[in-house]
C-alpha positions as a printed Julia matrix, in Angstrom:
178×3 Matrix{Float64}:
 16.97  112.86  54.28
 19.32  110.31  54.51
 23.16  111.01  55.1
 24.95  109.22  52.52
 27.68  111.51  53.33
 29.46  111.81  56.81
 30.61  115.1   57.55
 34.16  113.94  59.66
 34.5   111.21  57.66
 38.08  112.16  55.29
 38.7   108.54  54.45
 39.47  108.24  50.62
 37.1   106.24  47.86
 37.61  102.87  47.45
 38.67  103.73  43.35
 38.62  106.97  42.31
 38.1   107.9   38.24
 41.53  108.43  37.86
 42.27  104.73  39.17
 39.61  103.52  37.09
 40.99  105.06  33.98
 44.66  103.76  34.14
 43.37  100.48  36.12
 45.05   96.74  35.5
 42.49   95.99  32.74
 43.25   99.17  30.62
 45.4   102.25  30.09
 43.88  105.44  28.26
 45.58  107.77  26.37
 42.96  109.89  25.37
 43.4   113.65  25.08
 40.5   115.64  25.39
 39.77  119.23  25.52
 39.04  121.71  28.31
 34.93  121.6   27.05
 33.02  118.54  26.58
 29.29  118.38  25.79
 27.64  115.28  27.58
 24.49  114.26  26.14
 21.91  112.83  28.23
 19.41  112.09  25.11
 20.26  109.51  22.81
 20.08  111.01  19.8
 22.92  113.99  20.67
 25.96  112.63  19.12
 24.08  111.09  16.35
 22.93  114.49  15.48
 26.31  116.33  15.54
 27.99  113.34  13.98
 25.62  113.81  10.68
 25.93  117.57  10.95
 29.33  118.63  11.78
 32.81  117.69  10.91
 34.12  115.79  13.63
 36.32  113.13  14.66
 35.4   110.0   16.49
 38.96  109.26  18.81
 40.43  106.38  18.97
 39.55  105.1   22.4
 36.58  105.0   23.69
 35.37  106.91  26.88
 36.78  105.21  30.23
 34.2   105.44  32.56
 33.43  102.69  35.15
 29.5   101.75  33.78
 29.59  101.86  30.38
 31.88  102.74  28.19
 30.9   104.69  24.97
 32.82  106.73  22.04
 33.97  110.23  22.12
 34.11  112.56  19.37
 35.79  115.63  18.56
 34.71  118.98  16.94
 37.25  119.03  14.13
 36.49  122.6   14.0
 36.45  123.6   17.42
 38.07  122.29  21.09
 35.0   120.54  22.2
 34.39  117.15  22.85
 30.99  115.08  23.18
 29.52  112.07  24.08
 26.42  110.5   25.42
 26.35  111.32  29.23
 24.82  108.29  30.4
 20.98  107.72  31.59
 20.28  108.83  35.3
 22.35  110.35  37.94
 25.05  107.26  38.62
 25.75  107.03  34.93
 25.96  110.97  34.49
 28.39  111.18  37.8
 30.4   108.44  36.5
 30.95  110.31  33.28
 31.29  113.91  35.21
 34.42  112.85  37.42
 35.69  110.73  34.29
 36.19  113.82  32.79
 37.05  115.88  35.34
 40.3   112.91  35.57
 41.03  113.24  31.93
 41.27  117.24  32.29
 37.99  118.4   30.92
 37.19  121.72  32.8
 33.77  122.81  31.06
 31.06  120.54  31.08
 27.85  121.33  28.78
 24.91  119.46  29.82
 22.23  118.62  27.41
 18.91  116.55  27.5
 15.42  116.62  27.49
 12.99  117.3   30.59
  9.26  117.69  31.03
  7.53  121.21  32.3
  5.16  121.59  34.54
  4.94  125.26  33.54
  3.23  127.07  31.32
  5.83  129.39  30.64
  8.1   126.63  28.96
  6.64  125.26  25.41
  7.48  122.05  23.96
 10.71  122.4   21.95
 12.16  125.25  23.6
 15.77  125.47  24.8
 15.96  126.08  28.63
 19.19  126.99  30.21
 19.19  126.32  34.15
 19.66  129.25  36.01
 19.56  126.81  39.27
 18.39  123.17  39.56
 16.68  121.73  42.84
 18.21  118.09  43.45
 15.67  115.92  44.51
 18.21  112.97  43.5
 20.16  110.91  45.2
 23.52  110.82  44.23
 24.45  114.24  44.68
 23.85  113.77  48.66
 27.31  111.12  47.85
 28.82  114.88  46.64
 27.15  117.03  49.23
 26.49  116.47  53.12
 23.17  118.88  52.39
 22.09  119.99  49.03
 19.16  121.96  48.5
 19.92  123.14  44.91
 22.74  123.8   42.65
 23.97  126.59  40.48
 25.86  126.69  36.93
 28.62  128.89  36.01
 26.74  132.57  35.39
 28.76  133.17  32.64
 28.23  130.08  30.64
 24.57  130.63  31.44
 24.49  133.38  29.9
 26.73  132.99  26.59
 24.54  129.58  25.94
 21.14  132.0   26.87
 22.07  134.03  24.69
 24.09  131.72  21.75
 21.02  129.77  21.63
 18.43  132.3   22.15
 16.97  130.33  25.18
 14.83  130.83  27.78
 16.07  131.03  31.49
 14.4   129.03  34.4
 14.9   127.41  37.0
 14.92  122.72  37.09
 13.78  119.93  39.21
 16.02  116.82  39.15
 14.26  113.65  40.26
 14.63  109.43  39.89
 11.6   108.62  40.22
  9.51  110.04  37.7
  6.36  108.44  38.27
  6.49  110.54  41.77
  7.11  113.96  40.49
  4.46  116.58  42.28
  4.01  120.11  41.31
């Protein structure tokens, strides 16, 4: 694999998402919860927006690639927006967040199975994912597979009556083997 990563190297990014947030062309003042949901299928925010009470703020998300709106649960402190498509656009909105304050981050999209223990329409919650992408090797000197919060795993598991298993993340989708 190639090392996109150098392990003594300490030197700092060129702009970070902090810097891009409060950079010459723009100033944010958004305020956003602890938990944001980040879509990763179109249709996400549309859905809540049409279903739920919610607020859409008055800035629109910072990130560096695209920026997008942000709404609030009027009901509850959680925040969502679309999360991007592929893993650039998703990291971009990840540290964005992470620079704003957001501690929890709910991931939600759509993914094919190769399985024949996962049936189309249900709700999988990761209990690991296998990166075979490559911008988490920017993150990561070495990364087999990563992990989510156990707990939150298991509140959404069981909130939304899912089933647990395990994910592949991959660009190219036309090269996905079993």
């Amino acid at each position: 694999l190639p090392m996109w990563r150098l392990p003594d190297d300490d030197s700092l990014p060129v702009i970070t998402a902090a810097e891009q947030i409060h950079s010459a062309h723009r100033m944010c003042h958004l305020k956003l919860p602890q938990t944001a949901i980040l879509f990763f299928m179109s249709k996400g925010p549309e859905y809540l927006t049409e279903r739920y009470a919610v607020t859409e703020l008055p800035e629109p998300f910072p990130c560096f690639l695209r920026r997008r709106p942000v709404w609030q649960m009027n009901d509850w402190p959680i925040c969502f927006l679309f999360g991007g498509s592929g893993a650039p656009q998703a990291a971009d909105s990840v540290e964005t967040l992470a620079a704003l304050g957001v501690k929890n981050i709910i991931a939600v999209g759509m993914f094919g199975a190769f399985s024949a223990d996962v049936q189309p329409g249900e709700i999988v919650v990761p209990h690991k994912a296998f990166v075979e992408e490559g911008t988490s090797l920017h993150y990561y000197s070495h990364i087999e597979r990563a992990y989510p919060d156990a707990e939150l795993a298991a509140r959404l598991r069981t909130a939304l009556n899912a089933k647990r298993a395990g994910v592949v993340s991959s660009d190219a989708v036309y090269r996905q083997t079993f």
